[in-house]
The first five atom37 places (N, CA, C, CB, O) and aatype in JSON, in Angstrom:
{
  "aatype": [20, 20, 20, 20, 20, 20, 20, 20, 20, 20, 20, 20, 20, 20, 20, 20, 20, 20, 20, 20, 20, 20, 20, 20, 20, 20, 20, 20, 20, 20, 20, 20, 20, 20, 20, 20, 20, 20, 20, 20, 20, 20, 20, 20, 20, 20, 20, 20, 20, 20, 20, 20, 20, 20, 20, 20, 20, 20, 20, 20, 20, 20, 20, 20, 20, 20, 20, 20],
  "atom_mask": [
    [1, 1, 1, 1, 1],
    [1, 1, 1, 1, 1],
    [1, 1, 1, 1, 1],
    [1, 1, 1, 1, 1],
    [1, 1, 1, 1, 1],
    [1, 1, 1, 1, 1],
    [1, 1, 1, 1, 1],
    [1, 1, 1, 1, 1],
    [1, 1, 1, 1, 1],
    [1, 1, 1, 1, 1],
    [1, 1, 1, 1, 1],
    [1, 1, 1, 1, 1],
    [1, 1, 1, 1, 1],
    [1, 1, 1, 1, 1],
    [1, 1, 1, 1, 1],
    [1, 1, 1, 1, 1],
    [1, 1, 1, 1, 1],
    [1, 1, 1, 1, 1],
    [1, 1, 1, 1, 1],
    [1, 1, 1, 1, 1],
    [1, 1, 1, 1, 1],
    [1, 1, 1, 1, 1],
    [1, 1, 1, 1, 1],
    [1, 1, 1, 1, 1],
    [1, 1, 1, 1, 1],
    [1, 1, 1, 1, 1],
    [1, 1, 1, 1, 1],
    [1, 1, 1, 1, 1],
    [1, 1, 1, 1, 1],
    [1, 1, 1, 1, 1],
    [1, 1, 1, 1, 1],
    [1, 1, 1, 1, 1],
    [1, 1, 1, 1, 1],
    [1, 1, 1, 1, 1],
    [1, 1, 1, 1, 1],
    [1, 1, 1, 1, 1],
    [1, 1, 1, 1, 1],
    [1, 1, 1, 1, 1],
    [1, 1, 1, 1, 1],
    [1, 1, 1, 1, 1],
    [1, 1, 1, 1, 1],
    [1, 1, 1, 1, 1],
    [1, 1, 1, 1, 1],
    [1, 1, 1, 1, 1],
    [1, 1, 1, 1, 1],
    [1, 1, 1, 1, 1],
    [1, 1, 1, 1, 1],
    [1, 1, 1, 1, 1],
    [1, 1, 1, 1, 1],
    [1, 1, 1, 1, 1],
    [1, 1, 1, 1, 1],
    [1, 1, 1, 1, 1],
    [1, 1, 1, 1, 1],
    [1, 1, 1, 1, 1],
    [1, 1, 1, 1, 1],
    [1, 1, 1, 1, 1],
    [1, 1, 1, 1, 1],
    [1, 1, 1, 1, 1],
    [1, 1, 1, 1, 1],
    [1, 1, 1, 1, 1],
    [1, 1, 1, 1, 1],
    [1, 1, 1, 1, 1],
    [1, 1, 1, 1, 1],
    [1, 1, 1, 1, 1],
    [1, 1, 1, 1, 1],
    [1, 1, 1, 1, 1],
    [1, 1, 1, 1, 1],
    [1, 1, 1, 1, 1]
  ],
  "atom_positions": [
    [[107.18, 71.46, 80.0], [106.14, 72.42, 79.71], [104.84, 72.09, 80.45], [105.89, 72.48, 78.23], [104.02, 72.99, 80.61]],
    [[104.69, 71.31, 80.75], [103.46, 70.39, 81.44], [103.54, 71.19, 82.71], [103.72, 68.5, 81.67], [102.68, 72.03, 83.0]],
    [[104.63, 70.9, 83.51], [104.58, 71.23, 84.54], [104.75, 72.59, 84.6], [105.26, 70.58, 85.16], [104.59, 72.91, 85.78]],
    [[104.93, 73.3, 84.1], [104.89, 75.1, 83.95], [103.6, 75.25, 83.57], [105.96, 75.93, 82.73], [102.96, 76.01, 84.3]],
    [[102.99, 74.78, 82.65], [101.62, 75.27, 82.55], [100.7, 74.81, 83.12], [101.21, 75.28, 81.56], [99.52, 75.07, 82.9]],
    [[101.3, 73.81, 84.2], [100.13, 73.28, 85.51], [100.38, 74.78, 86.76], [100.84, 71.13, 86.51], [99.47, 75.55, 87.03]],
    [[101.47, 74.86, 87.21], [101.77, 75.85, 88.12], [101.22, 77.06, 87.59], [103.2, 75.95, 88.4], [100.58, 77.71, 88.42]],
    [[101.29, 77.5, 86.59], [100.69, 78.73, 86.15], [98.94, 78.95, 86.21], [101.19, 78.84, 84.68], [98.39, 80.05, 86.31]],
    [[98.39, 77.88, 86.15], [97.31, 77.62, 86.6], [96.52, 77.61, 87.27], [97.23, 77.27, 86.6], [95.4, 78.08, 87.43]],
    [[97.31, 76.9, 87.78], [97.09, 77.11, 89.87], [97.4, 78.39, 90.37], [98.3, 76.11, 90.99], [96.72, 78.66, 91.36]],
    [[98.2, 79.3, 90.02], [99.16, 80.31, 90.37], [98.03, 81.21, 90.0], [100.71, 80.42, 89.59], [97.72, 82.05, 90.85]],
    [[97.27, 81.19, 88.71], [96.2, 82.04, 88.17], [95.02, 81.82, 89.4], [95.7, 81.5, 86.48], [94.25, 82.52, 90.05]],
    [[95.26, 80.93, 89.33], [93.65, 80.53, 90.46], [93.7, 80.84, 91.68], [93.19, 78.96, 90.71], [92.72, 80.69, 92.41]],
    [[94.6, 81.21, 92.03], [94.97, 81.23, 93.6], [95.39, 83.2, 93.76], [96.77, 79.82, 93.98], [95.0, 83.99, 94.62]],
    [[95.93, 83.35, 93.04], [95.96, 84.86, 92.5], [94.48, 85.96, 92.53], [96.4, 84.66, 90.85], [94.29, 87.0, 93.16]],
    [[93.67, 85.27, 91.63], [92.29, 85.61, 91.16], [91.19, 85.27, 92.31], [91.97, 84.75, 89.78], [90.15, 85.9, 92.5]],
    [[91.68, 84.08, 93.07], [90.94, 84.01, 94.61], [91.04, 85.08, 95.64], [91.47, 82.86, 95.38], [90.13, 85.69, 96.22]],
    [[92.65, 85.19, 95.78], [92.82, 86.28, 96.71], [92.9, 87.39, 96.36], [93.7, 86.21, 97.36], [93.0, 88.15, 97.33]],
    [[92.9, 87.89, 95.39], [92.03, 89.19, 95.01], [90.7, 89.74, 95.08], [92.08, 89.29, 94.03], [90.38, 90.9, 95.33]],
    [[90.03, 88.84, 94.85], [88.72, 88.61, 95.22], [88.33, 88.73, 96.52], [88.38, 87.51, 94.85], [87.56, 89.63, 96.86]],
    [[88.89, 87.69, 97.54], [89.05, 87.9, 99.11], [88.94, 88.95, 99.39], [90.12, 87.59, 99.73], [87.98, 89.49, 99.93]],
    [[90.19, 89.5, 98.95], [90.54, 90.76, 99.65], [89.59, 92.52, 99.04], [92.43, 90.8, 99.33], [89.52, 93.66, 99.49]],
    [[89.08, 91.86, 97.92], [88.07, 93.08, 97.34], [86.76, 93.17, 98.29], [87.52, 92.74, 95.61], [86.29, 94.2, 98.77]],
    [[86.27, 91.88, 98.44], [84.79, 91.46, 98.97], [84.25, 91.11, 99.8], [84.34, 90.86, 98.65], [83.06, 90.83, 99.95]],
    [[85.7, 91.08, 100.95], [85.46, 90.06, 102.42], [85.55, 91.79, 102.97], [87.09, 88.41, 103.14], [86.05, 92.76, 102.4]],
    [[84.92, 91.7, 104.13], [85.14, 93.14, 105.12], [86.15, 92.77, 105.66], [84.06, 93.64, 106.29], [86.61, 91.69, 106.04]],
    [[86.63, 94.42, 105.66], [87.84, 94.23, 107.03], [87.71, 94.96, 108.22], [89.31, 94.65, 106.67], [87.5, 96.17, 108.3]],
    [[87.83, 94.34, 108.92], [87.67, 94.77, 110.38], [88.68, 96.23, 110.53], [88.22, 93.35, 111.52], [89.91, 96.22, 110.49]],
    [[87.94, 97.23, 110.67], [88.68, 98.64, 110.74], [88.94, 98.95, 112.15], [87.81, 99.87, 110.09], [90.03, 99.43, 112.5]],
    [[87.57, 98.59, 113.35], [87.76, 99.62, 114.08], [86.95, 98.4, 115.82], [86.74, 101.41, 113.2], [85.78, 98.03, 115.76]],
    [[87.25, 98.28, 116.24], [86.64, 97.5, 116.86], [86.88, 98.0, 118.31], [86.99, 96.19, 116.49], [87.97, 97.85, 118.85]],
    [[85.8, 98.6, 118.94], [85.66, 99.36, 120.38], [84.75, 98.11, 121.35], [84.6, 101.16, 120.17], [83.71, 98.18, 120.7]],
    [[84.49, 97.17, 122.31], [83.59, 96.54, 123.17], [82.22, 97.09, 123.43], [84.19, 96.42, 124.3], [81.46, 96.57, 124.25]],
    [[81.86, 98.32, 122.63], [80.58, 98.54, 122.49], [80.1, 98.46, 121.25], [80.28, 99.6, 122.96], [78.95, 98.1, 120.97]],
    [[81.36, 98.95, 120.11], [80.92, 99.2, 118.57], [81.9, 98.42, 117.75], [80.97, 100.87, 118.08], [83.13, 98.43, 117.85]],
    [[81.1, 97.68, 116.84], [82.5, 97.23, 115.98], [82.26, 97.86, 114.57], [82.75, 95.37, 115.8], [81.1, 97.91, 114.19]],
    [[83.36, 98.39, 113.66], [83.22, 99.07, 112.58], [84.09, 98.1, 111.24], [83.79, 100.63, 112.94], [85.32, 98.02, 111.17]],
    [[83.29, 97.56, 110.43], [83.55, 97.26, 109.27], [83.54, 97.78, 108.09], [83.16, 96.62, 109.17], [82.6, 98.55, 107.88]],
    [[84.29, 97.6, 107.22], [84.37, 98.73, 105.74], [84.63, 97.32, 105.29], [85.8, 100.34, 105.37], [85.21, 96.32, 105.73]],
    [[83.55, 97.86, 103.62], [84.57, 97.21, 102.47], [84.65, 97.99, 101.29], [84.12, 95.76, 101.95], [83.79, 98.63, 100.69]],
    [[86.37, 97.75, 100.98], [86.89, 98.95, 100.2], [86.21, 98.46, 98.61], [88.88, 99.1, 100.28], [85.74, 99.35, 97.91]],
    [[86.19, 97.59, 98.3], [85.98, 97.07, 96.71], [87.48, 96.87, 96.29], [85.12, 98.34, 95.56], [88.37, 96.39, 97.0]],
    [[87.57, 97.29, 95.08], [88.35, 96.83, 94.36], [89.58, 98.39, 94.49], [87.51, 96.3, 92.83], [89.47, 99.57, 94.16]],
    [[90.55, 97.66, 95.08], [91.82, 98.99, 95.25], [92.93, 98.5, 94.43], [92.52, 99.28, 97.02], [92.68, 97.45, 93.84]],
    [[93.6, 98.78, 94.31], [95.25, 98.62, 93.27], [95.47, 97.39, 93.04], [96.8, 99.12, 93.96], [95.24, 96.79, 91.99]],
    [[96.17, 96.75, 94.52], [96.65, 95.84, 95.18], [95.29, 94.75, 94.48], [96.87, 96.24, 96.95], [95.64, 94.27, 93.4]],
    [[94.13, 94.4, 94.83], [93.49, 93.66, 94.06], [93.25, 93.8, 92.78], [92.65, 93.52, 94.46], [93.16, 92.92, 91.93]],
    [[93.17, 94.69, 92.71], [92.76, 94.55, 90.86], [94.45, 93.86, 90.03], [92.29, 96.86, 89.97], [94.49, 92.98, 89.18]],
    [[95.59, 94.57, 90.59], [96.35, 93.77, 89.86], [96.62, 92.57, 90.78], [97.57, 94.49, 89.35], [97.79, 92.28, 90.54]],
    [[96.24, 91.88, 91.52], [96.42, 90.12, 91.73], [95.51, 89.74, 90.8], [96.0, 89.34, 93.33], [95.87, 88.87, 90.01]],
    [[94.1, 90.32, 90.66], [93.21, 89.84, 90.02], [93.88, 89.68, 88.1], [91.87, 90.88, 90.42], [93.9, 88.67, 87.39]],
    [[94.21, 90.67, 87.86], [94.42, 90.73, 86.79], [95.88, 89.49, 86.5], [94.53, 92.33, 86.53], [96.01, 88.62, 85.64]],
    [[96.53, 89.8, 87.3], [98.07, 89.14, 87.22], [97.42, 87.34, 87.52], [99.49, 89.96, 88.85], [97.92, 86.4, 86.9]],
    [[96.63, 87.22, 88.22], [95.92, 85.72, 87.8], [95.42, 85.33, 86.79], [95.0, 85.38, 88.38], [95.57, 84.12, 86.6]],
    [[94.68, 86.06, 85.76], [93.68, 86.0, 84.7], [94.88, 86.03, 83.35], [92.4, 87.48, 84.81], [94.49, 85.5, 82.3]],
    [[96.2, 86.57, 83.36], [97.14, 86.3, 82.8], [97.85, 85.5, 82.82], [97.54, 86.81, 82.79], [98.64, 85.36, 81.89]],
    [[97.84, 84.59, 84.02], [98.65, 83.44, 84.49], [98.02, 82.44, 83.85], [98.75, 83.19, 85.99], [98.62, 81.66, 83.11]],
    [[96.52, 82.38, 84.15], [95.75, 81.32, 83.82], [95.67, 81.1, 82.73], [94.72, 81.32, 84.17], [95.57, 79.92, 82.38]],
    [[95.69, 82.45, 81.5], [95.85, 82.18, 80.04], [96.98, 82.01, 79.72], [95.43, 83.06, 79.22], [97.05, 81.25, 78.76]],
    [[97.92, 82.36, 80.09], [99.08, 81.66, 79.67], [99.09, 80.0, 79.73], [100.15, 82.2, 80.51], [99.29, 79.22, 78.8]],
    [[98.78, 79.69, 81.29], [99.0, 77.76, 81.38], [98.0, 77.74, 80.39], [98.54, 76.61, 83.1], [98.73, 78.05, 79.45]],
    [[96.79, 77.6, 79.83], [96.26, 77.35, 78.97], [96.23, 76.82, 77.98], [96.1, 77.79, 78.85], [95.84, 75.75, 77.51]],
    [[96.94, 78.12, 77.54], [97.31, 78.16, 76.19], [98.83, 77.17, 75.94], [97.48, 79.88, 75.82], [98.95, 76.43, 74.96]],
    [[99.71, 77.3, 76.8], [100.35, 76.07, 76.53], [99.99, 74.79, 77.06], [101.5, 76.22, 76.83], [100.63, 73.76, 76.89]],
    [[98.95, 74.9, 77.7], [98.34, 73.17, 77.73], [97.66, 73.1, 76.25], [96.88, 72.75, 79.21], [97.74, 71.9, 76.0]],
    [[97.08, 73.68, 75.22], [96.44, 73.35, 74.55], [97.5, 73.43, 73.22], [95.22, 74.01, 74.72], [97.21, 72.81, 72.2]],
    [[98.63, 74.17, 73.3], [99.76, 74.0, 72.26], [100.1, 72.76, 72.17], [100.96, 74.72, 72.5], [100.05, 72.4, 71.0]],
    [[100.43, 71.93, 72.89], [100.78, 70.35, 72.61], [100.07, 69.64, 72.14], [101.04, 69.63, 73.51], [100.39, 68.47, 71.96]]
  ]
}
């Protein structure tokens, strides 16, 4: 159990990072040698559920680190 609720942890944290990344970092849309065009979308599907699917991971290891 130790080791499941260490990986889940990490798994939460690493989940909830790259969701984040990918909500808040620009992405390079359009890039011409005179103009370069950046967007940032915010928060679309695809991040909100990594984000979310981390924040469930993380309470899960948690909560069985603190059951023992």
């Amino acid at each position: 159990m130790k080791i499941l609720s260490l990986v889940l942890i990490v798994g939460g944290i690493a989940l909830i990072a790259s969701g984040l990344y990918n909500a808040f970092v620009p992405q390079e849309v359009l890039d011409i040698e005179i103009i370069e065009v950046t967007a940032t979308e915010g928060f679309d599907n695809q991040s909100l559920a990594m984000v979310c699917l981390g924040v469930i991971a993380f309470v899960a290891g948690a909560f069985l680190t603190k059951k023992r």
